[in-house]
mmCIF file of the C-alpha atoms, coordinates in Angstrom:
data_MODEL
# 
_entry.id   MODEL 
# 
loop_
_atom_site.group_PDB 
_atom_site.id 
_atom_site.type_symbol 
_atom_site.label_atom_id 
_atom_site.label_alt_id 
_atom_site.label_comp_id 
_atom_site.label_asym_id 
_atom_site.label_entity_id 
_atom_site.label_seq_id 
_atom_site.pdbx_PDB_ins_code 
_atom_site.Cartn_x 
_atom_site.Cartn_y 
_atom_site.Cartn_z 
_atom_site.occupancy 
_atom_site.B_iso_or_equiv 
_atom_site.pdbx_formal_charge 
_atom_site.auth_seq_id 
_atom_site.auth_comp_id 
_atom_site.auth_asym_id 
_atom_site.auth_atom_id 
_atom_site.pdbx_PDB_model_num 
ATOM 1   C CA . UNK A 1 1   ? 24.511 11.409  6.604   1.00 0.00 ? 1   UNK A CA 1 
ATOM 2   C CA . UNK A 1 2   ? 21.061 11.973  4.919   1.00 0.00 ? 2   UNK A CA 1 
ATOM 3   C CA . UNK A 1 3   ? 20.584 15.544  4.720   1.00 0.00 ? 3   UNK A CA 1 
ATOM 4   C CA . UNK A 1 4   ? 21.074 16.380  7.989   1.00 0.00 ? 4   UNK A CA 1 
ATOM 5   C CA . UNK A 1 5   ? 20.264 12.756  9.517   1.00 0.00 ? 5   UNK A CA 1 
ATOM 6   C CA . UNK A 1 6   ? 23.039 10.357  10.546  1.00 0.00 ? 6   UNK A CA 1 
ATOM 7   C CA . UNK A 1 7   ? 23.449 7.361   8.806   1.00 0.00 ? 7   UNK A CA 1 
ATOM 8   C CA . UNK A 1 8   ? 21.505 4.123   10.639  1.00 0.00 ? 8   UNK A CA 1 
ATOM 9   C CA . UNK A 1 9   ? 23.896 1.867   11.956  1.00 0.00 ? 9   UNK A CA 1 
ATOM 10  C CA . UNK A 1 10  ? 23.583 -1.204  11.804  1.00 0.00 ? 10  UNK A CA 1 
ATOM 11  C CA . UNK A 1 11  ? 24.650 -4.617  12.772  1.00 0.00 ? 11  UNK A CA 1 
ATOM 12  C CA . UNK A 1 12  ? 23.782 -7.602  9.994   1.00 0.00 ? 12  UNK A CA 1 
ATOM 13  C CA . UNK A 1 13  ? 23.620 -10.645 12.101  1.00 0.00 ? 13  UNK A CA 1 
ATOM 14  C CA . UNK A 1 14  ? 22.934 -14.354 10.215  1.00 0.00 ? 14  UNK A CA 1 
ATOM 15  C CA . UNK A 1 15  ? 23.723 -18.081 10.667  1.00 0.00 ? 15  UNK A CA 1 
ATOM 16  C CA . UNK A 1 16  ? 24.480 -18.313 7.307   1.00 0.00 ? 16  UNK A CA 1 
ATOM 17  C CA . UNK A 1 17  ? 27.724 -16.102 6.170   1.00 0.00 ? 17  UNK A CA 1 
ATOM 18  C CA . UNK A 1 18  ? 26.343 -15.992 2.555   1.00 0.00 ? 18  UNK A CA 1 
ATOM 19  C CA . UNK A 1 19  ? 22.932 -14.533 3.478   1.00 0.00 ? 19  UNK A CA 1 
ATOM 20  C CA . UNK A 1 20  ? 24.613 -12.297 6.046   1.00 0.00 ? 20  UNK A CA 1 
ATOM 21  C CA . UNK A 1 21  ? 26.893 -10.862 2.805   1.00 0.00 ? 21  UNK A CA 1 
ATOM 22  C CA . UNK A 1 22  ? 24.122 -10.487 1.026   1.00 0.00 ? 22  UNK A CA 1 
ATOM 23  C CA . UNK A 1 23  ? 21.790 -8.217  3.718   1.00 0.00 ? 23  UNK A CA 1 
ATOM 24  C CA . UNK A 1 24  ? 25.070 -6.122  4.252   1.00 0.00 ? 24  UNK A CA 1 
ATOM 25  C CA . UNK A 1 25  ? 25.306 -6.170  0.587   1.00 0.00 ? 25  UNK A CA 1 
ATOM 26  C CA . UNK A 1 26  ? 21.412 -4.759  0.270   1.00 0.00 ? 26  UNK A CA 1 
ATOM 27  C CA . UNK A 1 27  ? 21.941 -2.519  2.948   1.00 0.00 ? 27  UNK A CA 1 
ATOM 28  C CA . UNK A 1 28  ? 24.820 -0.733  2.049   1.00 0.00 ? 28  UNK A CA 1 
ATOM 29  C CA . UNK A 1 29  ? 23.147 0.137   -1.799  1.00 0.00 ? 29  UNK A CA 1 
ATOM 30  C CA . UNK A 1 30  ? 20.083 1.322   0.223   1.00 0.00 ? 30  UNK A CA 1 
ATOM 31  C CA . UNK A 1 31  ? 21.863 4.947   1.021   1.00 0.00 ? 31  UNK A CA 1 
ATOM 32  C CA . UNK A 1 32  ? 21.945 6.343   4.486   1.00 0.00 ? 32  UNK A CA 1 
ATOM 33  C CA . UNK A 1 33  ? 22.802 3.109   6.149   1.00 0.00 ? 33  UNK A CA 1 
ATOM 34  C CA . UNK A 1 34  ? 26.202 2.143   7.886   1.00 0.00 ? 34  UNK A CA 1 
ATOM 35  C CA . UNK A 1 35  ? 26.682 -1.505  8.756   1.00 0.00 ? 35  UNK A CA 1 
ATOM 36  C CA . UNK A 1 36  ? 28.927 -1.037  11.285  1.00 0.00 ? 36  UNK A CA 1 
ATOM 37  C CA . UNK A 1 37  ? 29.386 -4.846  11.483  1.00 0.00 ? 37  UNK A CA 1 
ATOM 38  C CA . UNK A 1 38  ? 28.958 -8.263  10.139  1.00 0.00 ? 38  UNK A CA 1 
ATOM 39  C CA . UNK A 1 39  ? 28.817 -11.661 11.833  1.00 0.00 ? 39  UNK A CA 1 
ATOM 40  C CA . UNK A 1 40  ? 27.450 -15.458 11.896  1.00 0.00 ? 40  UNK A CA 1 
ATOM 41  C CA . UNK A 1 41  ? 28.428 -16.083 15.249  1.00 0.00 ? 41  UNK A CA 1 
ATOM 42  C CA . UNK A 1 42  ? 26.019 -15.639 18.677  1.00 0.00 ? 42  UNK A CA 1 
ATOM 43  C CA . UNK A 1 43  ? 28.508 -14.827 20.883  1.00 0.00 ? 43  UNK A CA 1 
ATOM 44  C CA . UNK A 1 44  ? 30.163 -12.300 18.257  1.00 0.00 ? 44  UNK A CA 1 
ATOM 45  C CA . UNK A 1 45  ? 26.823 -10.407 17.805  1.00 0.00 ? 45  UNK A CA 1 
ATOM 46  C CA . UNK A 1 46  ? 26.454 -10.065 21.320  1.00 0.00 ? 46  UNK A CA 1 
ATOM 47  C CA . UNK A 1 47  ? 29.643 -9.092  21.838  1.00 0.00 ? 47  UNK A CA 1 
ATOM 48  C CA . UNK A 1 48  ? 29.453 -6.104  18.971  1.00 0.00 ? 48  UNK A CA 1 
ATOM 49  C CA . UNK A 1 49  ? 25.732 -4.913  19.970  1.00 0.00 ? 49  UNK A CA 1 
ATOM 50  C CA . UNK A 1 50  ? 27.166 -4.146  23.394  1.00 0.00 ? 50  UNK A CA 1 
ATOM 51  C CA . UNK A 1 51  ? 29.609 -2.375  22.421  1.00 0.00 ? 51  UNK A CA 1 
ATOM 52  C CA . UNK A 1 52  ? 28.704 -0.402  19.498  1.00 0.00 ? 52  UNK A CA 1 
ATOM 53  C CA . UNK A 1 53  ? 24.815 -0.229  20.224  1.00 0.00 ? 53  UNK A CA 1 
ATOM 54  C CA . UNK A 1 54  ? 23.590 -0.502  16.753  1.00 0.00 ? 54  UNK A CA 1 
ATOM 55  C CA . UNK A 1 55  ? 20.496 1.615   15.601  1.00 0.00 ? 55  UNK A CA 1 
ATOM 56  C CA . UNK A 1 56  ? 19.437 -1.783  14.335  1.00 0.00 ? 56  UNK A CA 1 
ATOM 57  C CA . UNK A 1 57  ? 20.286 -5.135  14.299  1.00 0.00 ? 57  UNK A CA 1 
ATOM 58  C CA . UNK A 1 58  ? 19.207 -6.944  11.074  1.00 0.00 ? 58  UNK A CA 1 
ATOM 59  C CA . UNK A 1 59  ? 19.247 -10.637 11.932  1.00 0.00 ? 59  UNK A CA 1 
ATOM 60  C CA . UNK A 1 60  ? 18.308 -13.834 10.097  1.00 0.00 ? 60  UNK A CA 1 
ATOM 61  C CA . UNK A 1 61  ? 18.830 -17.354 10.746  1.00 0.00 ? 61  UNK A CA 1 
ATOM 62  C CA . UNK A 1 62  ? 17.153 -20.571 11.279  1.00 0.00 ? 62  UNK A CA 1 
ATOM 63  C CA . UNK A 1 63  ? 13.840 -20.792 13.516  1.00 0.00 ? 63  UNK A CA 1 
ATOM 64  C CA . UNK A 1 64  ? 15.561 -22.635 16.263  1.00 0.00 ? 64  UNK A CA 1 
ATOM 65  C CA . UNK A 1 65  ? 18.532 -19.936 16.282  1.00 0.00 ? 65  UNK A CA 1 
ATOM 66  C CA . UNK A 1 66  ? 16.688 -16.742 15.413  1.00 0.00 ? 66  UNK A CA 1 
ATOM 67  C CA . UNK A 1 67  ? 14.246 -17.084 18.321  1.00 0.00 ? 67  UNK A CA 1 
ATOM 68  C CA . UNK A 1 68  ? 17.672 -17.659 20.729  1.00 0.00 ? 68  UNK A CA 1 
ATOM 69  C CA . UNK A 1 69  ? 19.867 -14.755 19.437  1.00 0.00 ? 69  UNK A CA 1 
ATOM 70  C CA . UNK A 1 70  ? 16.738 -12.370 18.643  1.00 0.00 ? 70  UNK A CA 1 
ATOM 71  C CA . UNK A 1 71  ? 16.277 -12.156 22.366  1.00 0.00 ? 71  UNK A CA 1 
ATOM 72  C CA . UNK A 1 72  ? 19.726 -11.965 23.402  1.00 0.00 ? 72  UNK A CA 1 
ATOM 73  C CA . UNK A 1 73  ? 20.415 -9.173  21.183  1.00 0.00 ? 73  UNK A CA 1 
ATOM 74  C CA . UNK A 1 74  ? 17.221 -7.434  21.706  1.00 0.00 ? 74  UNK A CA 1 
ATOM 75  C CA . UNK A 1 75  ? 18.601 -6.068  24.916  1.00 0.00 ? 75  UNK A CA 1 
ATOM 76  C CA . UNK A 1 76  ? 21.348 -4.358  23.064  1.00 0.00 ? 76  UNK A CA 1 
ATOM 77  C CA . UNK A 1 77  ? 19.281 -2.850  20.220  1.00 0.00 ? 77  UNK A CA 1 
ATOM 78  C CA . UNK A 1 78  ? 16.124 -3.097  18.417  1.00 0.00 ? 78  UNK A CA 1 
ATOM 79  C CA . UNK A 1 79  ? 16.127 -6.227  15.959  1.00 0.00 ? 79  UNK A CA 1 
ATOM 80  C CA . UNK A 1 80  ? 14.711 -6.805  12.270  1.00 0.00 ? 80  UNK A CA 1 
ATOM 81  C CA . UNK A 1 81  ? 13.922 -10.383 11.728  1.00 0.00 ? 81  UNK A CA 1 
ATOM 82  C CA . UNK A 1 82  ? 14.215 -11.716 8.501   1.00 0.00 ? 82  UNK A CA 1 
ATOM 83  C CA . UNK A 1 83  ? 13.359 -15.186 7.185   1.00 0.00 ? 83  UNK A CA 1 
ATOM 84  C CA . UNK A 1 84  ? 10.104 -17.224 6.498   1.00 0.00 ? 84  UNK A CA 1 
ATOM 85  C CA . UNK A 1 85  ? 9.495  -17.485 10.482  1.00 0.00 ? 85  UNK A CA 1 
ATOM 86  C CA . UNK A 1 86  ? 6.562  -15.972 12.034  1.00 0.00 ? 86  UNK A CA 1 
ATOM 87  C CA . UNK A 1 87  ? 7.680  -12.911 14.074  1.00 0.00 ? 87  UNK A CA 1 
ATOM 88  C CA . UNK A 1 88  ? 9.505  -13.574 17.352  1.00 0.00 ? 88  UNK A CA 1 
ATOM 89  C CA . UNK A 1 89  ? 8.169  -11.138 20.368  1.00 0.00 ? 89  UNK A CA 1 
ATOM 90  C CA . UNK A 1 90  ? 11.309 -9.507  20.855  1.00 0.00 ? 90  UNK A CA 1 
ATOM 91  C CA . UNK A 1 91  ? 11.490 -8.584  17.219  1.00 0.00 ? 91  UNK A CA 1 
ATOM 92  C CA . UNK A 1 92  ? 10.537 -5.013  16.405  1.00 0.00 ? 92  UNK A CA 1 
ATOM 93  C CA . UNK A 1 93  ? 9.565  -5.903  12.828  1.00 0.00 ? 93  UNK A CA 1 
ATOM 94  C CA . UNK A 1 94  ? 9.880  -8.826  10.434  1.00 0.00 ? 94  UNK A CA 1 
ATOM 95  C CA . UNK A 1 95  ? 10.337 -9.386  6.873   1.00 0.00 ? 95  UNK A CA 1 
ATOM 96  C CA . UNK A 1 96  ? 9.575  -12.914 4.874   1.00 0.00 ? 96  UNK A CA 1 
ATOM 97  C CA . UNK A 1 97  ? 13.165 -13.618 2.690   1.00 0.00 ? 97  UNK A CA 1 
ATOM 98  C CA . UNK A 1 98  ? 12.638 -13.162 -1.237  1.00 0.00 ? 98  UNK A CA 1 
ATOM 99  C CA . UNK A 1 99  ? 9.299  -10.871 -0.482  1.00 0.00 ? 99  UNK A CA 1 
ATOM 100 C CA . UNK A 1 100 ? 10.960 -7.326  0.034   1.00 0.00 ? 100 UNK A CA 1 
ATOM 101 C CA . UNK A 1 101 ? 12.668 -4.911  -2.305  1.00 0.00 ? 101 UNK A CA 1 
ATOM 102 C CA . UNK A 1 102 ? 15.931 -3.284  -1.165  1.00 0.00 ? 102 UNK A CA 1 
ATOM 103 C CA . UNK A 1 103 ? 13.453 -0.271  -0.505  1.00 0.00 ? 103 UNK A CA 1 
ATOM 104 C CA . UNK A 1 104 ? 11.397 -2.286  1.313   1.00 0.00 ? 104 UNK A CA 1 
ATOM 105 C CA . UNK A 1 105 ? 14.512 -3.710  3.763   1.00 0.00 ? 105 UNK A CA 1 
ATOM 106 C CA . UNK A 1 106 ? 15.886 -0.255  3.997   1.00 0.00 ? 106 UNK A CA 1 
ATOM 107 C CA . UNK A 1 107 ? 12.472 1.032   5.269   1.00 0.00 ? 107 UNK A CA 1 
ATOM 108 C CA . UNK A 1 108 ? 11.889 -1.195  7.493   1.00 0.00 ? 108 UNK A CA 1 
ATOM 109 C CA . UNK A 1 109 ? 15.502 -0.444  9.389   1.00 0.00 ? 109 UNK A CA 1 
ATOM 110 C CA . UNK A 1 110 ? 14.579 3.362   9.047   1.00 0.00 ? 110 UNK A CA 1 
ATOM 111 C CA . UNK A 1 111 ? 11.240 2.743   10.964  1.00 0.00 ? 111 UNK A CA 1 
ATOM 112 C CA . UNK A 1 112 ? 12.364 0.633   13.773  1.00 0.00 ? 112 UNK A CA 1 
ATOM 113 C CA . UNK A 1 113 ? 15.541 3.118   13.858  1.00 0.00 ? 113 UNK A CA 1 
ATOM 114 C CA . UNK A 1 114 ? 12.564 5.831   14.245  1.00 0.00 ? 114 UNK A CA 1 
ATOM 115 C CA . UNK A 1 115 ? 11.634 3.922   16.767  1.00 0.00 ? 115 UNK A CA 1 
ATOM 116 C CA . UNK A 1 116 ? 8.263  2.852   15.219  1.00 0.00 ? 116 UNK A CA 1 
ATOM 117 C CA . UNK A 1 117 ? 7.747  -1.287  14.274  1.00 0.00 ? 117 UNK A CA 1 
ATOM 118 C CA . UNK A 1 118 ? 8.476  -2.382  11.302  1.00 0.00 ? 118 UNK A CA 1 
ATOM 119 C CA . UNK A 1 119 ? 4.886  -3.287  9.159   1.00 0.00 ? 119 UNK A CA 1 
ATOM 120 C CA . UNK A 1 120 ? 3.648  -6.910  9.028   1.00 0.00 ? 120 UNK A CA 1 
ATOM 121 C CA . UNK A 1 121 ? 5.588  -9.724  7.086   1.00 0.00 ? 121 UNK A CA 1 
ATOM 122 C CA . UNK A 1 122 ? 3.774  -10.691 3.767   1.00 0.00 ? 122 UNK A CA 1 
ATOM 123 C CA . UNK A 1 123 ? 2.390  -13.836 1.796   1.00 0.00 ? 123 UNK A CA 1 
ATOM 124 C CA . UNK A 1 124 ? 4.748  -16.615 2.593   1.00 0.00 ? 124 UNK A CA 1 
ATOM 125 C CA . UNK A 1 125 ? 7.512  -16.586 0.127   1.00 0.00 ? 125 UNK A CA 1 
ATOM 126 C CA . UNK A 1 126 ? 6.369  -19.558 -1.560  1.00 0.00 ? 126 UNK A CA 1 
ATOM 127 C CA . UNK A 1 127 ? 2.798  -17.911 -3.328  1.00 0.00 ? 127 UNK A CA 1 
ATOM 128 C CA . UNK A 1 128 ? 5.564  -15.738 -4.895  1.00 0.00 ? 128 UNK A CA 1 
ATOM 129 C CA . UNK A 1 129 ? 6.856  -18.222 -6.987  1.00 0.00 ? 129 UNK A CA 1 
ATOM 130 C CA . UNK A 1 130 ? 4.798  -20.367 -6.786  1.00 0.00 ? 130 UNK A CA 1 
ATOM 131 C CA . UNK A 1 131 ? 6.467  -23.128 -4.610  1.00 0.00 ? 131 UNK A CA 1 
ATOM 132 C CA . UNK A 1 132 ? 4.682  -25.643 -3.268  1.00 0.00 ? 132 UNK A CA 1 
ATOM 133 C CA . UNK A 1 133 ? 5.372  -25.746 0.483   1.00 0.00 ? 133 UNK A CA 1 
ATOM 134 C CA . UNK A 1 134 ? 7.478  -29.091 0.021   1.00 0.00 ? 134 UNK A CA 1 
ATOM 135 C CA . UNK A 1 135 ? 9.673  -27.049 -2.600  1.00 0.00 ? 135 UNK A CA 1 
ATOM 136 C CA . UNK A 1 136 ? 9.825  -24.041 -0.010  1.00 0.00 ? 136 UNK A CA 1 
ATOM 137 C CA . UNK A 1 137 ? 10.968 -26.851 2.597   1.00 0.00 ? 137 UNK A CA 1 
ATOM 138 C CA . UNK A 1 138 ? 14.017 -27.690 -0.313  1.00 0.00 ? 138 UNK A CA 1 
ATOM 139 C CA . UNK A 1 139 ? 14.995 -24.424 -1.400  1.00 0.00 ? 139 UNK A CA 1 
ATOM 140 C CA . UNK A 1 140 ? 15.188 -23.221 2.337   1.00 0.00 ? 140 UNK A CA 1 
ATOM 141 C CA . UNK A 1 141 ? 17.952 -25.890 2.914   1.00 0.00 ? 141 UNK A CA 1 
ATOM 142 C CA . UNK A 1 142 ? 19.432 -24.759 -0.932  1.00 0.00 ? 142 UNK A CA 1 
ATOM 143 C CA . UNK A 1 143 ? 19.465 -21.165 0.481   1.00 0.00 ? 143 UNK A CA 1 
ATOM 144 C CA . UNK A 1 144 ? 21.998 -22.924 3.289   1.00 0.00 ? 144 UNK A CA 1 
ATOM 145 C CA . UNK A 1 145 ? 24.209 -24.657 0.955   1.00 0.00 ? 145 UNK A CA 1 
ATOM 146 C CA . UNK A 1 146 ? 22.883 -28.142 1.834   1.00 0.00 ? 146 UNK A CA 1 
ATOM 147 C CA . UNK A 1 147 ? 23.101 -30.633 -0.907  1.00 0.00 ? 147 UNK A CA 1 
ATOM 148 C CA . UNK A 1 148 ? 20.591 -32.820 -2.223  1.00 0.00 ? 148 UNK A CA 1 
ATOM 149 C CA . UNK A 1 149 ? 22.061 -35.956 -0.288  1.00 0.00 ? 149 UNK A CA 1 
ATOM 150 C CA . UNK A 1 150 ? 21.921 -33.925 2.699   1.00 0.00 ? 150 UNK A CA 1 
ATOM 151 C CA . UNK A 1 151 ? 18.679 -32.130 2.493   1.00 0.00 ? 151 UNK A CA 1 
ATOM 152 C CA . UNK A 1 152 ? 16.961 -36.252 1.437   1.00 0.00 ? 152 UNK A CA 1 
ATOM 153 C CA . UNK A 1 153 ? 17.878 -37.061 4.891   1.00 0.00 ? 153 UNK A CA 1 
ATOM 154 C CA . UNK A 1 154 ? 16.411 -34.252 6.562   1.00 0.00 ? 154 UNK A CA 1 
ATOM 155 C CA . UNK A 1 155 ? 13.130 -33.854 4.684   1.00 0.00 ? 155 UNK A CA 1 
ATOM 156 C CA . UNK A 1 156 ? 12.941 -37.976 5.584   1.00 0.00 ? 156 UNK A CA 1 
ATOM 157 C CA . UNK A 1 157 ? 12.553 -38.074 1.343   1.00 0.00 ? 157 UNK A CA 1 
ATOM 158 C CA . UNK A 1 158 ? 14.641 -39.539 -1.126  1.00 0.00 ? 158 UNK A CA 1 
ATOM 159 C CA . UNK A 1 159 ? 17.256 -38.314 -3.149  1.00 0.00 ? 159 UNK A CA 1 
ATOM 160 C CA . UNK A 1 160 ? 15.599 -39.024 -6.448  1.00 0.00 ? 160 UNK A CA 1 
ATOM 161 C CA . UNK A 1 161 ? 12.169 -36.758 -4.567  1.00 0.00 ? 161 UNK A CA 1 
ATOM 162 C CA . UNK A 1 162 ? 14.899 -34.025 -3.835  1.00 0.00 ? 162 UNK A CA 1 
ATOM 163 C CA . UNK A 1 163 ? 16.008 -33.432 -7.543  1.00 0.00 ? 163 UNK A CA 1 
ATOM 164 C CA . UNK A 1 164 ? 12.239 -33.048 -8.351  1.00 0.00 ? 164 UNK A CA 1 
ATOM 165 C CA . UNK A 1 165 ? 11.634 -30.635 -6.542  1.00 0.00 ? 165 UNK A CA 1 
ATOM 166 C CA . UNK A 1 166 ? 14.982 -28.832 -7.161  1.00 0.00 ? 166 UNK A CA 1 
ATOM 167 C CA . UNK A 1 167 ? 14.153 -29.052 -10.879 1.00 0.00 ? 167 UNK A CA 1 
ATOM 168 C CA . UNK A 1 168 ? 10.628 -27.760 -10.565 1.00 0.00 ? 168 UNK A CA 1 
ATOM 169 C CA . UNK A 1 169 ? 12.168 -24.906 -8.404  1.00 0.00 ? 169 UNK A CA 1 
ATOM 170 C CA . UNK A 1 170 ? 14.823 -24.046 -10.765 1.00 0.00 ? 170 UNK A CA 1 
ATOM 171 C CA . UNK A 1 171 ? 11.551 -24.053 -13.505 1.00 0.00 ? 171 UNK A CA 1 
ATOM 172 C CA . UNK A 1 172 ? 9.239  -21.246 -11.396 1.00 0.00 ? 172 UNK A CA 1 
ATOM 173 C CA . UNK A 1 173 ? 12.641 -19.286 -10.232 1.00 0.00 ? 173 UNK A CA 1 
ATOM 174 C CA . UNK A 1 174 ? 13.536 -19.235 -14.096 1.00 0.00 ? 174 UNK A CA 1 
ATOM 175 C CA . UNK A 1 175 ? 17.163 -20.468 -13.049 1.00 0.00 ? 175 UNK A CA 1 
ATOM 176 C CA . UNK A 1 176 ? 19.376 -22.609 -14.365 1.00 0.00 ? 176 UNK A CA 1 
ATOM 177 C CA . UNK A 1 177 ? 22.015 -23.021 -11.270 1.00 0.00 ? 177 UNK A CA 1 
ATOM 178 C CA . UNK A 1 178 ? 21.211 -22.807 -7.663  1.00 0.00 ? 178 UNK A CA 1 
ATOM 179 C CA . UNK A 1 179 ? 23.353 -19.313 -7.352  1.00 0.00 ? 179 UNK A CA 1 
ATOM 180 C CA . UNK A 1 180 ? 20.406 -17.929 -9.700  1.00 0.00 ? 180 UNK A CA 1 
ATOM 181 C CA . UNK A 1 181 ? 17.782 -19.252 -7.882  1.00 0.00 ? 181 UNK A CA 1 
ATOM 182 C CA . UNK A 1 182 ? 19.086 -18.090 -4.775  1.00 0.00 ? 182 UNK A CA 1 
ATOM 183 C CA . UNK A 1 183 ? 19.365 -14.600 -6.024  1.00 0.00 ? 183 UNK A CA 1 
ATOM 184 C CA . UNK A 1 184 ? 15.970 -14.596 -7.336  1.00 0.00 ? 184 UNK A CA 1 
ATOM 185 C CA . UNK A 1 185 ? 14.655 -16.059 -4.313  1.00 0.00 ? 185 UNK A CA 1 
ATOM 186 C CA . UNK A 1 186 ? 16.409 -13.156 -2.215  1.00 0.00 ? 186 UNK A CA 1 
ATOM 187 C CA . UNK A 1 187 ? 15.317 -10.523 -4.660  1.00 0.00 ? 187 UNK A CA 1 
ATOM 188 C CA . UNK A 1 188 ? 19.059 -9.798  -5.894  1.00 0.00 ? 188 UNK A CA 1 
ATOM 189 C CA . UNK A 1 189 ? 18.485 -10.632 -9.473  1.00 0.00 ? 189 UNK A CA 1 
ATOM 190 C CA . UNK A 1 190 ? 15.237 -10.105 -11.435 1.00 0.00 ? 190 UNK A CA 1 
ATOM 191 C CA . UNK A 1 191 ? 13.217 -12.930 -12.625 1.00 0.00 ? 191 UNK A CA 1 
ATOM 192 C CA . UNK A 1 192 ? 11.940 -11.997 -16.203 1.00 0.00 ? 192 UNK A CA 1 
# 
């Protein structure tokens, strides 16, 4: 309860179990806020919004799988969007990943709770730091635990090109491992 409110529930769903933690993680600091469940699965999320019809379902995931599961689970509860995707139509408000404050995310899930869309997503992630759009490319696939082997083959690059750009990441994130620059590129840790 916030003063005489009820808590927002909500349900965090992501592809990525890690991520997921770390919304629910965000979330549950923010104050007023019950996430009333956690999953990475499609079928699980749909499953949980029907049941427990969430205030708001905070969901992030890759392009191909947000667009998918944001309209599925639309029709169970109003949906935040999070990632560097433009907004999907059945999203009632979006936010770019490493551009909001916990205030920021916790606003956002008050106002579509409200019933009102969430505001606009802003700059692309990568102006933050300074990322070139290449390096945004990499550190989206470091943000999914894909290694540098891995994300070569998918970015059609080499390996050698990979560590480049992982090194001149690490340099505008100010981290030396890619736990820290994940945290700084989700806004858990502060870059100083």
């Amino acid at each position: 309860m916030v003063g005489d409110r009820p808590a927002v529930r909500v349900l965090v769903v992501a592809a990525d179990l890690v991520r997921g933690a770390g919304l629910a993680s965000l979330l549950r600091r923010a104050g007023g806020i019950d996430v009333i469940g956690e999953t990475c699965e499609e079928s699980a999320a749909l499953r949980q919004a029907s049941d427990d019809r969430p205030d708001v379902v905070v969901l992030d995931g890759p392009s191909w799988w947000a667009g998918r599961a944001c309209a599925a689970v639309s029709a169970h509860g109003p949906v935040l969007l999070v990632g560097d995707r433009a907004p999907r139509p059945h999203a009632a408000g979006h936010l770019v990943a490493g551009e909001f404050s916990v205030a920021e995310l916790a606003g956002s899930v008050r106002r579509i709770a409200a019933g009102r869309r969430s505001a606009p997503p802003k700059i692309p992630t990568t102006t933050r730091f300074g990322l070139s759009r290449r390096e945004g490319e990499v550190m989206e696939h470091v943000l999914r635990g894909v290694d540098n082997g891995e994300i070569a083959q998918r970015l059609f690059i080499s390996e050698k090109t990979v560590k480049n750009h992982v090194n001149h990441i690490f340099r505008k994130l100010r981290a030396r491992t890619r736990a820290e620059a994940i945290a700084r590129w989700l806004g858990l840790a502060v870059t100083s």
